[in-house]
Backbone as CSV, one residue per row, in Angstrom:
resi,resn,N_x,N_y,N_z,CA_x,CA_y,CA_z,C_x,C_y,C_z
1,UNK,51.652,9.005,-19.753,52.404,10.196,-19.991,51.561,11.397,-19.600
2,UNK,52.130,12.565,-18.787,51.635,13.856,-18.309,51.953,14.405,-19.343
3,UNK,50.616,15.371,-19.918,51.220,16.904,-21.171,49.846,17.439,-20.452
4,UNK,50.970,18.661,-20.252,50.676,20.119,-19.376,49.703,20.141,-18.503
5,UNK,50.105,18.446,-17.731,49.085,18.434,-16.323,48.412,17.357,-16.736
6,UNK,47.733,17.154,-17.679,46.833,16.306,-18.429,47.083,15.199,-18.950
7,UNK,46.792,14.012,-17.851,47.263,12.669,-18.214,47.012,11.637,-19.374
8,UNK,47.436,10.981,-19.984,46.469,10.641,-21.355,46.384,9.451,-20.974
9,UNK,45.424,9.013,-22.083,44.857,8.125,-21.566,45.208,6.321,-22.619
10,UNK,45.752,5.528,-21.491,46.573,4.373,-21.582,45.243,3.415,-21.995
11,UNK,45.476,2.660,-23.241,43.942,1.827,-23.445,44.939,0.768,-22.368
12,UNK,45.762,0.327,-22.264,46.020,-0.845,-21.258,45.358,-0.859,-19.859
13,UNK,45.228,0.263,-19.632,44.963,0.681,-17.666,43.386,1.093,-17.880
14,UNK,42.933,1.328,-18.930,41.523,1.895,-19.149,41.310,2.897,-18.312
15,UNK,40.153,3.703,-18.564,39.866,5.045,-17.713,39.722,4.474,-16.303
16,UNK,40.284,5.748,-15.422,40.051,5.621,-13.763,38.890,5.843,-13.308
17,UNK,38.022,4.280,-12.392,37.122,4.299,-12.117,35.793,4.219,-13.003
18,UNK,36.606,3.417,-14.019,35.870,2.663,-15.128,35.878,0.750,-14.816
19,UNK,34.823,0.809,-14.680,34.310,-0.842,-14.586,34.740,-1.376,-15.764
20,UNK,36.138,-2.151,-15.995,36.016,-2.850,-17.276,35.773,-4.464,-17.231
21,UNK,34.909,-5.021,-15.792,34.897,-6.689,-16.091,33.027,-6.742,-17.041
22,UNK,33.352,-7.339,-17.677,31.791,-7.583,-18.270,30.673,-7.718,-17.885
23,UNK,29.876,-7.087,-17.952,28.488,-7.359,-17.078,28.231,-8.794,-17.146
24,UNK,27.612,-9.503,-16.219,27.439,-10.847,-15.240,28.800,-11.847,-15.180
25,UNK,29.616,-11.309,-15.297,31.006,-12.109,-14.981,31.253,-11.866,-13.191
26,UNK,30.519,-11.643,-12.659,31.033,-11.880,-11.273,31.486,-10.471,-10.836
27,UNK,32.892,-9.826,-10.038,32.831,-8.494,-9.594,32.163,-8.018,-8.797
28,UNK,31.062,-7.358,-9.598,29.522,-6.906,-8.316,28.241,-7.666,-7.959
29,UNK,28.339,-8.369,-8.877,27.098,-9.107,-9.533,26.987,-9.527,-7.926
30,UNK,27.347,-10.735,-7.209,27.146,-10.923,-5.677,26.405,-9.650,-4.911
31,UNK,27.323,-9.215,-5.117,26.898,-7.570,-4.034,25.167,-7.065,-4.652
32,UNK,25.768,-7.471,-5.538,23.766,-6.807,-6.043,22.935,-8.002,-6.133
33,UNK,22.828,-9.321,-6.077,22.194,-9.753,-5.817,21.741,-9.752,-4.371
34,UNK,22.904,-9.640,-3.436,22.549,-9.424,-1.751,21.368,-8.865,-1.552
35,UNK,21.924,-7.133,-2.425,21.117,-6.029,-2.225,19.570,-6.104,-2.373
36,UNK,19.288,-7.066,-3.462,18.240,-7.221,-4.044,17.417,-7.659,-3.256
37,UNK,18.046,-8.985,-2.559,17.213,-9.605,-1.629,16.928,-8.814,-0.367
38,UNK,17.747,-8.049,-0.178,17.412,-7.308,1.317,16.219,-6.620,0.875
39,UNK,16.162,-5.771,-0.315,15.425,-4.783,-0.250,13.690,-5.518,-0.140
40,UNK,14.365,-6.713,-0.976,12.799,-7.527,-0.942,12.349,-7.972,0.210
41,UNK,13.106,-7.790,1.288,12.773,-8.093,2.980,12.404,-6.990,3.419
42,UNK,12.072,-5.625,3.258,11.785,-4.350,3.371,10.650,-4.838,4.233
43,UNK,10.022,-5.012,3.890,8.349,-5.038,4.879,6.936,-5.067,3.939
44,UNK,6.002,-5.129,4.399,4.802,-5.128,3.639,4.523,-4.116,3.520
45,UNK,3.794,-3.855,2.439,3.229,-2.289,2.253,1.528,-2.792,2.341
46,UNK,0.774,-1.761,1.869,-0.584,-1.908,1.623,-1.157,-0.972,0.605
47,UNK,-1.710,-1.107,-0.296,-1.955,-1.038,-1.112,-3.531,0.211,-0.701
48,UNK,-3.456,1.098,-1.359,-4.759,2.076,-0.765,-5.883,1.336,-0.768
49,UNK,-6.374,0.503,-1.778,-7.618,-0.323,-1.818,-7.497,-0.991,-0.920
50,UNK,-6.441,-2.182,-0.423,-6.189,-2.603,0.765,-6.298,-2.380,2.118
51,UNK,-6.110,-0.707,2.123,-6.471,-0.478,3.549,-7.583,0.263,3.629
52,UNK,-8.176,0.579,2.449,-9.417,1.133,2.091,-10.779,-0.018,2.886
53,UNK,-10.101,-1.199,2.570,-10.617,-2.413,2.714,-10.772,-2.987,4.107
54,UNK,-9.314,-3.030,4.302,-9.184,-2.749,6.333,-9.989,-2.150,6.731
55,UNK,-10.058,-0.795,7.053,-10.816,-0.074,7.652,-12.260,-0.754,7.187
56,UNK,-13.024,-0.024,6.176,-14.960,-0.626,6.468,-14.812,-2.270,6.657
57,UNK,-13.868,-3.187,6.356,-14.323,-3.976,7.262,-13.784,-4.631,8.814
58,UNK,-13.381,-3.489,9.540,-12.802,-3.466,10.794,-11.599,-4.659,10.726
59,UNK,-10.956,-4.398,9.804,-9.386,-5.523,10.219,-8.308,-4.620,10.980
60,UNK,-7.987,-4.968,11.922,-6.880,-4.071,12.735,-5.790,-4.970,12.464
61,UNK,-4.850,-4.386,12.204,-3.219,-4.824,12.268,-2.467,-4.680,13.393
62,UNK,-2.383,-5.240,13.888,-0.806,-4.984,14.963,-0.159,-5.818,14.674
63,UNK,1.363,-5.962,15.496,2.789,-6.091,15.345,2.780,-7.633,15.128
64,UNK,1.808,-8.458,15.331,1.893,-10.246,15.784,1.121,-10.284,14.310
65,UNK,0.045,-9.649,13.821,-0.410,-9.715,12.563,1.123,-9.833,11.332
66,UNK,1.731,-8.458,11.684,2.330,-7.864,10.698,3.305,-9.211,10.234
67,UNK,4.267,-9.469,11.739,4.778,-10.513,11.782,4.567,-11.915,11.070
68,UNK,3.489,-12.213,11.129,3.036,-13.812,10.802,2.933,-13.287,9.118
69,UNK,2.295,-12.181,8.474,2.077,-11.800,7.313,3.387,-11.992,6.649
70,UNK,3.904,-11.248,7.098,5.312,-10.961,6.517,6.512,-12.626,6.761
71,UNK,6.101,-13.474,7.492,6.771,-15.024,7.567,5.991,-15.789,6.048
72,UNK,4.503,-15.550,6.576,3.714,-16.192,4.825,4.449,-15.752,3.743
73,UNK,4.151,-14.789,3.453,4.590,-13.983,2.407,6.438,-14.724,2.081
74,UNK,7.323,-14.470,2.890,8.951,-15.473,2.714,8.700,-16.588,2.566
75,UNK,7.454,-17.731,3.022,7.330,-18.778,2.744,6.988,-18.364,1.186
76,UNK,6.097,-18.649,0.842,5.901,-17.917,-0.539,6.684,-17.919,-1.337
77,UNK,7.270,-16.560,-1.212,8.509,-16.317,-1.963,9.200,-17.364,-2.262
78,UNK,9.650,-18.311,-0.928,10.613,-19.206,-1.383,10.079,-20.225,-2.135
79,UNK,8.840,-20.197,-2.284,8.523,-21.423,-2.916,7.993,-21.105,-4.601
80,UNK,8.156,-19.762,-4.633,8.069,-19.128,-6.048,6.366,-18.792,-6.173
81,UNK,6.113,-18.003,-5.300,4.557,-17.464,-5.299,5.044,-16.024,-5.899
82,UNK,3.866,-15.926,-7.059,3.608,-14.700,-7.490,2.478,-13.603,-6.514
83,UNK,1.289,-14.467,-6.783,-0.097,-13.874,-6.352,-0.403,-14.819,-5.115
84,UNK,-0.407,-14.424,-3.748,-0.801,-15.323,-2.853,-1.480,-14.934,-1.889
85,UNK,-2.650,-15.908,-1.734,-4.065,-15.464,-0.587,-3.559,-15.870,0.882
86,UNK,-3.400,-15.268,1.552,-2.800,-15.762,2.840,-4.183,-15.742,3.731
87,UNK,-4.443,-16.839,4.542,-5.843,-17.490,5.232,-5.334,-17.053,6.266
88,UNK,-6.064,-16.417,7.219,-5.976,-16.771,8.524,-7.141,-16.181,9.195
89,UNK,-7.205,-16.647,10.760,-8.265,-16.178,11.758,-8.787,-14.916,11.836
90,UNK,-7.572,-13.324,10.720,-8.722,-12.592,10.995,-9.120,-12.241,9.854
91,UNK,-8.761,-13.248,8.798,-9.231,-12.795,7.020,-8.145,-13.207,6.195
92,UNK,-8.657,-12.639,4.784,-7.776,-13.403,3.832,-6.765,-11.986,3.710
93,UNK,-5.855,-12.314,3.268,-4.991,-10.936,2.855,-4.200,-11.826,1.052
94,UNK,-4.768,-11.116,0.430,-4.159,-10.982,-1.089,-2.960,-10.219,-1.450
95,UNK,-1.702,-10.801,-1.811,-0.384,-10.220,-1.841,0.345,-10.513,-2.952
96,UNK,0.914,-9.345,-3.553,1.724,-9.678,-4.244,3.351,-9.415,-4.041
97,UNK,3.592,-10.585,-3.955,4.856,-11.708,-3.521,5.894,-10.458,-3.821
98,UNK,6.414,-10.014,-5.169,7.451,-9.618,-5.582,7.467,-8.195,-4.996
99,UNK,6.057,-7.480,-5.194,6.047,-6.133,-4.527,6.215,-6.085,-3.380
100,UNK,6.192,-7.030,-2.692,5.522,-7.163,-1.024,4.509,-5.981,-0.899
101,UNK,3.180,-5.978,-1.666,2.313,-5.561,-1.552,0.820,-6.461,-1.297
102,UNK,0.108,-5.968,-0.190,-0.912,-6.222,0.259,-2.212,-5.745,-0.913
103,UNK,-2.946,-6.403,-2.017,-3.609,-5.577,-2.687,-5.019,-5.554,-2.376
104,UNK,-5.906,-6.309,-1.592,-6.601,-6.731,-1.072,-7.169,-7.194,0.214
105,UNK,-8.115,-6.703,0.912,-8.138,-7.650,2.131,-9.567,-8.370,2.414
106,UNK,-9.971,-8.907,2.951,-11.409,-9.395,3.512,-11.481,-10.334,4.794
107,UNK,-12.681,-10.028,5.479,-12.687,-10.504,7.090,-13.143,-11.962,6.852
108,UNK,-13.367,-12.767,7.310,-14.214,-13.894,7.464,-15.694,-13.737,7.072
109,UNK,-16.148,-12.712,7.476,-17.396,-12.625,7.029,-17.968,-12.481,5.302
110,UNK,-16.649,-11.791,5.586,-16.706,-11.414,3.714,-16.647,-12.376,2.515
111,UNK,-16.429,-13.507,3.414,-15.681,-14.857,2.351,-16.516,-15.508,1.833
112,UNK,-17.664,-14.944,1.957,-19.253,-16.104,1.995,-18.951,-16.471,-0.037
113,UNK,-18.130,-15.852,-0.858,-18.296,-16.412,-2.197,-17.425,-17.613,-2.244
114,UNK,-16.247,-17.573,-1.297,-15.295,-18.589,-1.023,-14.321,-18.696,-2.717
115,UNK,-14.824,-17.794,-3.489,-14.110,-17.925,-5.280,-12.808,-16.900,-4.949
116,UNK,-11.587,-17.449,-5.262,-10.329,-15.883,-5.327,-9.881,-16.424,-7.100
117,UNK,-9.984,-15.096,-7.085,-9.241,-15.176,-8.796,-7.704,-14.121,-9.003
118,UNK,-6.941,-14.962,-9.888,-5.931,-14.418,-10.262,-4.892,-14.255,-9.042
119,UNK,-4.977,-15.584,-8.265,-3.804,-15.957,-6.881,-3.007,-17.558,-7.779
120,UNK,-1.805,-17.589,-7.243,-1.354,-18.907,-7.696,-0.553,-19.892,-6.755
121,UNK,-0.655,-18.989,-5.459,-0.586,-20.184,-3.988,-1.685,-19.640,-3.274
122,UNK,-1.736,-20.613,-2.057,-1.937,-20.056,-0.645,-1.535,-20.577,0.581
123,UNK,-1.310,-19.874,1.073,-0.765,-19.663,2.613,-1.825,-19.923,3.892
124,UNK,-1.725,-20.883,4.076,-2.642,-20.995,5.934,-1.950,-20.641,7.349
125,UNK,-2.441,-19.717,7.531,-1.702,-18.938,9.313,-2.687,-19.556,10.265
């Protein structure tokens, strides 16, 4: 019913542009899980200590690095890695899985303790 312009309000039809299905009954829930996962495909970041780390010990990144990092890292993920040391030819790179953050890095040379603490996979490139 309209009074003086002003529609009232029907509990049958509920307010317009009011979500009334229950939260996790389905609706959006899909759509935001999609979302979720895309965003978690975003890319690697690095962490300031991380590239603090890069640099004095001469690790250069380019596009075939970034690449193979960022394939470890989805392996990972899928296999339910939190904290994971990813090995390869030009050093270890320490990541955390959920952030897609890089928190750590070290060259080969650096590895001489061969001890990583507080990782719970690893990854060989």
């Amino acid at each position: 019913m309209d009074v003086n312009g002003v529609s009232r309000y029907n509990r049958q039809s509920g307010i317009p542009g009011q979500n009334t299905e229950a939260p996790g009954t389905g609706g959006n829930q899909a759509e935001f899980h999609k979302l979720l996962q895309d965003r978690a495909k975003v890319g690697l970041n690095f962490s300031k200590h991380a590239a603090k780390r890069m640099n004095e010990r001469g690790i250069a990144v380019d596009n075939q690095l970034m690449n193979d990092l960022e394939q470890a890292v989805e392996d990972a993920r899928k296999k339910g890695a939190k904290d994971v040391a990813i090995i390869g030819s030009r050093g270890v790179f320490i990541v955390n899985v959920p952030n897609n953050m890089v928190v750590t890095t070290m060259s080969q040379n650096d590895m001489r303790e061969r001890v990583f603490t507080n990782i719970d996979s690893a990854v060989l490139m």
